[in-house]
N, CA, C and O atoms as CSV, one atom per row, in Angstrom:
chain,resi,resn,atom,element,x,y,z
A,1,UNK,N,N,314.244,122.117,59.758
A,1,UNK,CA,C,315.106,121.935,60.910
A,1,UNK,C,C,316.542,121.803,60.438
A,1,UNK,O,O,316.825,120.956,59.590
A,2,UNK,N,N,317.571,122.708,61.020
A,2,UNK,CA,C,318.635,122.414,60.906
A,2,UNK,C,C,319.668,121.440,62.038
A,2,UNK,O,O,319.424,121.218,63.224
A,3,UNK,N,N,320.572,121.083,61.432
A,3,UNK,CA,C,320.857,119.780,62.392
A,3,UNK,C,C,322.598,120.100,62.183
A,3,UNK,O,O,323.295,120.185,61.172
A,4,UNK,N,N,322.894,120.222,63.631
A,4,UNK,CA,C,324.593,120.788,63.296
A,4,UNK,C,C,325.053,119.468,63.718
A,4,UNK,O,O,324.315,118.512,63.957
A,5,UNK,N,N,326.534,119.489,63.804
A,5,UNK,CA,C,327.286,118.689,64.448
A,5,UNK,C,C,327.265,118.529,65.924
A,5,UNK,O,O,326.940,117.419,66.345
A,6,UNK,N,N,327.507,119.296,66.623
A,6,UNK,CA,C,327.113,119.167,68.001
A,6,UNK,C,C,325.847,118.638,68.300
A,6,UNK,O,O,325.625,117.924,69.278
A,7,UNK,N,N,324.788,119.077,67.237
A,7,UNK,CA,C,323.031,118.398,67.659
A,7,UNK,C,C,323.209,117.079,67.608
A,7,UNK,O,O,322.844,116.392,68.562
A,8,UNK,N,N,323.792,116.516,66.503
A,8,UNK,CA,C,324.084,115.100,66.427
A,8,UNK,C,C,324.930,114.629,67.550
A,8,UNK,O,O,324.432,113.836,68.349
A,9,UNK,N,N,325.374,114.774,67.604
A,9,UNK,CA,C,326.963,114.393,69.170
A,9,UNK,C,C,325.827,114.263,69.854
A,9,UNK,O,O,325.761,113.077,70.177
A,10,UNK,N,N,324.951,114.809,70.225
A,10,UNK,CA,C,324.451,115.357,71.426
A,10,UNK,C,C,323.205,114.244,71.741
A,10,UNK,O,O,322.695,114.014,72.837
A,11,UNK,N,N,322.839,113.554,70.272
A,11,UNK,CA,C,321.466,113.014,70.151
A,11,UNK,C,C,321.867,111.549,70.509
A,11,UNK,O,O,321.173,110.714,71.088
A,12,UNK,N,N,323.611,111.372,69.863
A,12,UNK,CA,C,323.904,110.181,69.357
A,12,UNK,C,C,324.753,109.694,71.284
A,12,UNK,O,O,324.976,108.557,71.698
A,13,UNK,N,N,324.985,110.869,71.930
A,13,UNK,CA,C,325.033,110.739,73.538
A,13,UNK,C,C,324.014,110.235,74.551
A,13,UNK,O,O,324.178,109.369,75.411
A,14,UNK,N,N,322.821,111.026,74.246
A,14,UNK,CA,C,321.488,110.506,75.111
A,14,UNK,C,C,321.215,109.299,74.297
A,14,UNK,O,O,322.010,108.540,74.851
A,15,UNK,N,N,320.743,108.694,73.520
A,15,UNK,CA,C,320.580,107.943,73.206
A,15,UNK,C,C,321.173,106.139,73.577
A,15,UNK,O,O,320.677,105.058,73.894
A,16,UNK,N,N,322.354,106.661,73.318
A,16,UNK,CA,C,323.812,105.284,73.082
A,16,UNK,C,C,324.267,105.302,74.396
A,16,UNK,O,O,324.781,104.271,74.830
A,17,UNK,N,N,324.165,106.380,75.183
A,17,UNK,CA,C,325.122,106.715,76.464
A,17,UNK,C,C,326.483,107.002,76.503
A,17,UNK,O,O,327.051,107.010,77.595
A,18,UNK,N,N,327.146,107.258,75.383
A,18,UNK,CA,C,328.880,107.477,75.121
A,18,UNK,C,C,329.046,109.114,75.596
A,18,UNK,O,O,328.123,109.927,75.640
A,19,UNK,N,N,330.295,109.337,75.896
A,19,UNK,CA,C,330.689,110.210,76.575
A,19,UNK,C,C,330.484,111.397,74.822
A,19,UNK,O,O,330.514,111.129,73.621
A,20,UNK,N,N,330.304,112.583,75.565
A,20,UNK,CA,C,330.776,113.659,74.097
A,20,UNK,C,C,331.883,113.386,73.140
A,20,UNK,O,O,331.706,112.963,71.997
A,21,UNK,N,N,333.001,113.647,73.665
A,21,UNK,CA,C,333.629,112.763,72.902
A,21,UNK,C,C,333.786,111.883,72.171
A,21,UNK,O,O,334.096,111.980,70.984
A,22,UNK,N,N,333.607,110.975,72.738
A,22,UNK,CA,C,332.979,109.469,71.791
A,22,UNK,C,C,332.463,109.905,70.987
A,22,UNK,O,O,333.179,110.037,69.995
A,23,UNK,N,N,331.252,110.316,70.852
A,23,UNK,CA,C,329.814,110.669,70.405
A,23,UNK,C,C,330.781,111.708,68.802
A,23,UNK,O,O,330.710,111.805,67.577
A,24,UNK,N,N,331.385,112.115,69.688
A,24,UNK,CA,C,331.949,113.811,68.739
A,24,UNK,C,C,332.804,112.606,67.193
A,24,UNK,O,O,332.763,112.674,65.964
A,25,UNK,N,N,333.497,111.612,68.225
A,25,UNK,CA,C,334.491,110.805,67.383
A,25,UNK,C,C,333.509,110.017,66.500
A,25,UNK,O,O,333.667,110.631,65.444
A,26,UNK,N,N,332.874,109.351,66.312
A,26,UNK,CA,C,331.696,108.467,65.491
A,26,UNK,C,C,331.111,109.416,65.013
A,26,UNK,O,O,331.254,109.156,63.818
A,27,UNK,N,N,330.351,110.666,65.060
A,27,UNK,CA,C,330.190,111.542,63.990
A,27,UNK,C,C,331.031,111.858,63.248
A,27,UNK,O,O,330.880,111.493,62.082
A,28,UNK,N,N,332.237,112.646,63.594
A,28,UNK,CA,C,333.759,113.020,62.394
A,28,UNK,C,C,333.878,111.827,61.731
A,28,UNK,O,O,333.977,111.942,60.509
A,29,UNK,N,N,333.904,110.207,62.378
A,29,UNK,CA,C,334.348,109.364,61.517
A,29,UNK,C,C,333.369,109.125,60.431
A,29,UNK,O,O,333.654,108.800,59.278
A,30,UNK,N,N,332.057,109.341,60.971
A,30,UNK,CA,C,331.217,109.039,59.965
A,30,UNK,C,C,331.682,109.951,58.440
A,30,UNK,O,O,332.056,109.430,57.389
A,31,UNK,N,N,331.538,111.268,58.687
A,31,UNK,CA,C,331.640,112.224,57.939
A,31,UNK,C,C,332.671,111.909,57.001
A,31,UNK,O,O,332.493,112.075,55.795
A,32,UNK,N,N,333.893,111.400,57.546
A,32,UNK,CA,C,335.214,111.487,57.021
A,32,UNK,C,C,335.268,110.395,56.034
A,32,UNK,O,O,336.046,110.334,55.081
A,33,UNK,N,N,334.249,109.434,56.399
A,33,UNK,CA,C,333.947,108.019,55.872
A,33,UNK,C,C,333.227,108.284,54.484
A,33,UNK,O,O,333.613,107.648,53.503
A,34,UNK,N,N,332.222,109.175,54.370
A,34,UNK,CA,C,331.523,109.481,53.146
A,34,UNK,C,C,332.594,110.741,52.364
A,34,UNK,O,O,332.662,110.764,51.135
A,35,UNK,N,N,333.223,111.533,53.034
A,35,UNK,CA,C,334.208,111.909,51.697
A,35,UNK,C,C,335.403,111.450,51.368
A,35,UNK,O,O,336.133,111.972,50.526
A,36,UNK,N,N,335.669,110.402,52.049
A,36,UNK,CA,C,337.058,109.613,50.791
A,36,UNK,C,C,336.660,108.302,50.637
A,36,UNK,O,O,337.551,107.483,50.407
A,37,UNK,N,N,335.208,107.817,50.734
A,37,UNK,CA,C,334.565,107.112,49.555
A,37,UNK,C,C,334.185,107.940,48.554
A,37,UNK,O,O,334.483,107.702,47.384
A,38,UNK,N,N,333.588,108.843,48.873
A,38,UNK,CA,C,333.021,109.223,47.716
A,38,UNK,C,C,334.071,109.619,46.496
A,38,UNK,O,O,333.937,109.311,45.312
A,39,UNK,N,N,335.263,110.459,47.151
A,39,UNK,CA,C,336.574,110.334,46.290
A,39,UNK,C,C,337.028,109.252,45.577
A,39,UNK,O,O,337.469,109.129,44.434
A,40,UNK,N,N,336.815,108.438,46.550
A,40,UNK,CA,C,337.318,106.749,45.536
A,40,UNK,C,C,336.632,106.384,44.822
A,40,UNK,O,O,337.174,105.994,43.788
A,41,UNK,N,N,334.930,106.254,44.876
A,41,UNK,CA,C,333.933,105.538,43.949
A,41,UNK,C,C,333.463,106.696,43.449
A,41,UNK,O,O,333.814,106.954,42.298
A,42,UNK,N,N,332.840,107.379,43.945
A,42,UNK,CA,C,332.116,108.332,43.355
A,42,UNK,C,C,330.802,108.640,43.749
A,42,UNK,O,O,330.228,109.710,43.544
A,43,UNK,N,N,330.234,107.385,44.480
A,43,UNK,CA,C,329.566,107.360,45.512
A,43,UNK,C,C,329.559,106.085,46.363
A,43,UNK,O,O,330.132,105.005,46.220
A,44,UNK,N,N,328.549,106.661,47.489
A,44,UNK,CA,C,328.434,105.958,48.529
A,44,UNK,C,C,326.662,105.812,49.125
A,44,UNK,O,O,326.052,106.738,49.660
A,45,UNK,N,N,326.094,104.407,48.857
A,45,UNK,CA,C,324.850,103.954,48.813
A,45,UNK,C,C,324.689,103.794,50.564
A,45,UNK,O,O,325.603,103.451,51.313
A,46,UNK,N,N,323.410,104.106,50.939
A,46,UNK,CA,C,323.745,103.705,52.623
A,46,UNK,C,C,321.951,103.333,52.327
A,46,UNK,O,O,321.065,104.154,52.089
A,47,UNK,N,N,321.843,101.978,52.430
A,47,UNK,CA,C,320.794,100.995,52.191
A,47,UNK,C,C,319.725,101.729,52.552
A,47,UNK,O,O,319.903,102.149,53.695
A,48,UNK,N,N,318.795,102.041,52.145
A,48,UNK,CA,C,316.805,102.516,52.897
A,48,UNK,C,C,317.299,104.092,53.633
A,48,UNK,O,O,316.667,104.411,54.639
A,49,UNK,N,N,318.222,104.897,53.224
A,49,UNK,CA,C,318.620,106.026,53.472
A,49,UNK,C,C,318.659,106.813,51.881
A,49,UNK,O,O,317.830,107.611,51.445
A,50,UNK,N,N,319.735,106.369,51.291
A,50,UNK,CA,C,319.893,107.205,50.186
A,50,UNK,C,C,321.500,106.712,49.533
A,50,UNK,O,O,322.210,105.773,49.892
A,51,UNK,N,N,321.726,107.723,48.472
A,51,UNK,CA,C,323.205,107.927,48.092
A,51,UNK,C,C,323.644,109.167,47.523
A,51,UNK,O,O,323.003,109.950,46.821
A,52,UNK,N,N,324.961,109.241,47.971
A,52,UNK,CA,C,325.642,110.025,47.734
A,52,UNK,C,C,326.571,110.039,46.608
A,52,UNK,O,O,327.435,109.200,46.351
A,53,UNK,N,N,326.212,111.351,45.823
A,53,UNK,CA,C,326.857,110.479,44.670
A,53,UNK,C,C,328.076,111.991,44.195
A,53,UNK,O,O,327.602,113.118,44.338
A,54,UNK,N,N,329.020,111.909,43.857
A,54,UNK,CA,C,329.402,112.903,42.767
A,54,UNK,C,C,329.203,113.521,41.516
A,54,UNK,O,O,329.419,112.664,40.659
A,55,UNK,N,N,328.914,114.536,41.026
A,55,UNK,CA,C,328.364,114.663,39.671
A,55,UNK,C,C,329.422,116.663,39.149
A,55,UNK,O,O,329.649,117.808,39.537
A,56,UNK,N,N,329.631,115.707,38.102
A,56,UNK,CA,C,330.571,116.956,37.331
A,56,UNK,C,C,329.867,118.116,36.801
A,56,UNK,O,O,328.798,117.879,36.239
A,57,UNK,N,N,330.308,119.471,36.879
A,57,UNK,CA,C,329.363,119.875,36.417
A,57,UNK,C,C,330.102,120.942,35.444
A,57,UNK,O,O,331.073,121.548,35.897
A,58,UNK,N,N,329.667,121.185,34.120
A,58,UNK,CA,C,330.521,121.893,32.820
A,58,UNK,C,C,330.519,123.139,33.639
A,58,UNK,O,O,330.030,123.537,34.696
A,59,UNK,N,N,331.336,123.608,32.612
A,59,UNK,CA,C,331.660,124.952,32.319
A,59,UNK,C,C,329.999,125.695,31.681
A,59,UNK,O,O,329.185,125.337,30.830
A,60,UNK,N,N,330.126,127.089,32.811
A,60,UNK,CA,C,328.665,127.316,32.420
A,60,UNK,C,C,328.609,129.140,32.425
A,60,UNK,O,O,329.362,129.647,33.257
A,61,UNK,N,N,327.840,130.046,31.628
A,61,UNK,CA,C,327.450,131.335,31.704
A,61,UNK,C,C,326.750,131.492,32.443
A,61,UNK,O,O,326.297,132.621,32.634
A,62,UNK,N,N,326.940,133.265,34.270
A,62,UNK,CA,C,326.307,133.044,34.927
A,62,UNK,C,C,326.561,134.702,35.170
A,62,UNK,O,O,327.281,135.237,34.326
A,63,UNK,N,N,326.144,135.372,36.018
A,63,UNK,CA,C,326.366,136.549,36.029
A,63,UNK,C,C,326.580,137.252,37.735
A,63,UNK,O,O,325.973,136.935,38.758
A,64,UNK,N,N,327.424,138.059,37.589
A,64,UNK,CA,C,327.591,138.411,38.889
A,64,UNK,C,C,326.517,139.317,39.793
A,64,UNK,O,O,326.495,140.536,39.624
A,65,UNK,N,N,325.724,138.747,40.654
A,65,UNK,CA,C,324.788,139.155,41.178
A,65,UNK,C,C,324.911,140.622,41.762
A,65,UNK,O,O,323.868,141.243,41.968
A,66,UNK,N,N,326.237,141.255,42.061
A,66,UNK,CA,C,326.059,142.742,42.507
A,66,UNK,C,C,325.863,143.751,41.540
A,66,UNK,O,O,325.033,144.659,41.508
A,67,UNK,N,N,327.247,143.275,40.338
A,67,UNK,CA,C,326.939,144.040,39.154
A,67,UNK,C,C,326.308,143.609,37.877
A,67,UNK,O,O,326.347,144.259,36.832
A,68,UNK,N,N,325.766,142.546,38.034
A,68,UNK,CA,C,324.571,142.232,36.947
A,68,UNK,C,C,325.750,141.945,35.417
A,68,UNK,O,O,325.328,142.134,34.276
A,69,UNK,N,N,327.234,141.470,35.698
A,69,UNK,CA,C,328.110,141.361,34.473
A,69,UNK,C,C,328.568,140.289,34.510
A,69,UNK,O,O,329.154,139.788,35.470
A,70,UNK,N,N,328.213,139.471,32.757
A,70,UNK,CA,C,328.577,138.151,33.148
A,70,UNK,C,C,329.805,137.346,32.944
A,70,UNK,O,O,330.824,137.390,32.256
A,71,UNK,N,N,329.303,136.652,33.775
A,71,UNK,CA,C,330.827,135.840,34.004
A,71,UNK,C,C,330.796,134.545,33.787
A,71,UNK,O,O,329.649,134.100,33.815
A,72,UNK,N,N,331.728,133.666,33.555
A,72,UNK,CA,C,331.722,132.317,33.722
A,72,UNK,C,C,332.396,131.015,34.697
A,72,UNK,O,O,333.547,130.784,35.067
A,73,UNK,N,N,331.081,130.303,34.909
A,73,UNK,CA,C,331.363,129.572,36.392
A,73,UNK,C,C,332.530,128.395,35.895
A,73,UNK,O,O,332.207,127.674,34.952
A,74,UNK,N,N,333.640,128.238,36.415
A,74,UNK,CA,C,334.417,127.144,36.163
A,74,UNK,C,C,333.623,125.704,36.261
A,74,UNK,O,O,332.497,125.545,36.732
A,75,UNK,N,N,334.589,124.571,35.633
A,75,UNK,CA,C,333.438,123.503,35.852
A,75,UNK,C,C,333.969,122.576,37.494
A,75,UNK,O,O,335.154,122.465,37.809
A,76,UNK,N,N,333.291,122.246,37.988
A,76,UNK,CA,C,333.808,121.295,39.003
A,76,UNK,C,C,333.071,120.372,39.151
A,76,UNK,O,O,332.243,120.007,38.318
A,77,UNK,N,N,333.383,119.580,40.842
A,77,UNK,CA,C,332.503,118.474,41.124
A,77,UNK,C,C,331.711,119.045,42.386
A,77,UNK,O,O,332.009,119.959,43.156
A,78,UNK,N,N,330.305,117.972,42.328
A,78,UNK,CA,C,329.912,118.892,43.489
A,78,UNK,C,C,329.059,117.222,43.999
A,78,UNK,O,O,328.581,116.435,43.181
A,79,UNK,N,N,329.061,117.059,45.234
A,79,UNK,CA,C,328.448,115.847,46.096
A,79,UNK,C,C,327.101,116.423,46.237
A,79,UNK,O,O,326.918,117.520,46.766
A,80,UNK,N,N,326.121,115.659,45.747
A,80,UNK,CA,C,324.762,115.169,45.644
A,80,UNK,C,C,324.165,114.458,46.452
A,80,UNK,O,O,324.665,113.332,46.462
A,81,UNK,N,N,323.027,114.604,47.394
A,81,UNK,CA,C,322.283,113.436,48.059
A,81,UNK,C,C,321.178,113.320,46.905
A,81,UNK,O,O,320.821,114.111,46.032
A,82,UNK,N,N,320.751,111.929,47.268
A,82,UNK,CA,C,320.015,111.102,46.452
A,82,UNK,C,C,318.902,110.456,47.843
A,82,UNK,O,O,319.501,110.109,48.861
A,83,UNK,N,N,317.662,110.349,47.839
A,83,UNK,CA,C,316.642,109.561,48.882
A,83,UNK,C,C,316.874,108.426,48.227
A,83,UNK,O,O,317.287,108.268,47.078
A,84,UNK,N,N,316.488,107.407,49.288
A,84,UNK,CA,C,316.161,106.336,48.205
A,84,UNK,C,C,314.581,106.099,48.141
A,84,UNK,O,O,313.820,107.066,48.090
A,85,UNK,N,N,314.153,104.896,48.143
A,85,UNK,CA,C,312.578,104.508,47.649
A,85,UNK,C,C,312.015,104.774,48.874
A,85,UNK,O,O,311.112,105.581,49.093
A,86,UNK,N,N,312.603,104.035,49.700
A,86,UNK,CA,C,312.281,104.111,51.059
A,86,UNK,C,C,312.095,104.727,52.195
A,86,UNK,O,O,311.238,104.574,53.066
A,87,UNK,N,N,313.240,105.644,52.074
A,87,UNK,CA,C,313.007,106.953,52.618
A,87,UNK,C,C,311.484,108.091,52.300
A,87,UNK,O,O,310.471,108.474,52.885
A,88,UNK,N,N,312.246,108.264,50.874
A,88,UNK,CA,C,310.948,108.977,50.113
A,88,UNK,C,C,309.221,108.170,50.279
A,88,UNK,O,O,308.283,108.796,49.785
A,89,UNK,N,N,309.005,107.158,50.799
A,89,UNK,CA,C,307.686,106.463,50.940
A,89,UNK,C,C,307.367,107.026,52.074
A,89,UNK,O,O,306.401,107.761,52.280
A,90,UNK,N,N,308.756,106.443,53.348
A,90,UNK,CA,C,308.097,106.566,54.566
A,90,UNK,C,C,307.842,108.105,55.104
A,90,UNK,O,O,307.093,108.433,56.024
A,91,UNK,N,N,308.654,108.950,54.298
A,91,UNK,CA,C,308.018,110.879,54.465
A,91,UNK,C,C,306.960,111.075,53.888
A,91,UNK,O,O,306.008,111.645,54.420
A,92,UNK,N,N,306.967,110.649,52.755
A,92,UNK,CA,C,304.954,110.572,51.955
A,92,UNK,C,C,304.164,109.695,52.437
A,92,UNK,O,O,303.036,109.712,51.944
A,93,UNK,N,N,304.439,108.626,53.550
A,93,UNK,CA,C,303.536,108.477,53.860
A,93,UNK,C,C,302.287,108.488,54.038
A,93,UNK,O,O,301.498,107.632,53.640
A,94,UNK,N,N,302.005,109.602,54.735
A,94,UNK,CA,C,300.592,110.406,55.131
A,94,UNK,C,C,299.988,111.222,53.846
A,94,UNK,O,O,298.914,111.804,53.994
A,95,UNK,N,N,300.628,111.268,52.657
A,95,UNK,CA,C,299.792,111.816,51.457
A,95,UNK,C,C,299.588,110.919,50.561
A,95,UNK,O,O,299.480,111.293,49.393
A,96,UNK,N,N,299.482,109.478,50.899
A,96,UNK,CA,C,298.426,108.292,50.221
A,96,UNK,C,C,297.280,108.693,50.169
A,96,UNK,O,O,296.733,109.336,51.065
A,97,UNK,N,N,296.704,108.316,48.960
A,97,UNK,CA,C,295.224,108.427,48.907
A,97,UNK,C,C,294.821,109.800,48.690
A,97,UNK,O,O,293.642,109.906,48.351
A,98,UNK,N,N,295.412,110.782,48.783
A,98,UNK,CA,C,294.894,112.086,49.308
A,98,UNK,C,C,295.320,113.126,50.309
A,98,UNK,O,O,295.628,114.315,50.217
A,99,UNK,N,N,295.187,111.851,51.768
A,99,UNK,CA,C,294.939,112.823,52.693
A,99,UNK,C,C,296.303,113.485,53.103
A,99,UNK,O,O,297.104,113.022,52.291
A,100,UNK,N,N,296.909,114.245,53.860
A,100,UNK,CA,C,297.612,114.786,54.701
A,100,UNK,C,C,297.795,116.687,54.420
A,100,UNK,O,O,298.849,117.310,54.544
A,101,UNK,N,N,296.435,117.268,54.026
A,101,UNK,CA,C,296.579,118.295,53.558
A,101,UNK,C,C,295.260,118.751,54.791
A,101,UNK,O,O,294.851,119.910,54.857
């Protein structure tokens, strides 16, 4: 399932009862909130959800997929989700023991 911005506005409206708007404003803030923490720390932990973390990544040999000639990828940063324990339990849930197959 993909989940846009508007799906969220939209979920976080029926739910809460705030106008679109509203709804539109507390999503952007959210968003805006996890990339200039994450700029400042490097990440950002959000308790029995997960974290978000930054991770550098070298200079690397890679090749250009039309003409098959290689090239090399500059190094940058790239934002990472992380599950946490909790998350990851309560989706495996149902494959304790065995069953959910």
């Amino acid at each position: 399932m993909s989940l846009t911005k508007s799906d969220l506005t939209n979920k976080i409206r029926s739910k809460v009862g705030l106008t679109s708007a509203e709804s539109l404003t507390y999503v952007n803030s959210f968003f805006d909130f996890i990339k200039s923490e994450s700029e400042i720390d490097g990440q950002v932990k959000l308790t029995g959800f997960g974290s978000f973390l930054i991770k550098e990544k070298k200079r690397r040999k890679g090749r250009n997929p039309q003409t098959g000639e290689p090239i090399y990828i500059s190094e940058r940063k790239v934002l990472k989700f992380k599950s946490s324990v909790i998350l990851k339990s309560k989706i495996n849930k149902k494959y304790k023991n065995g069953s959910g197959r």
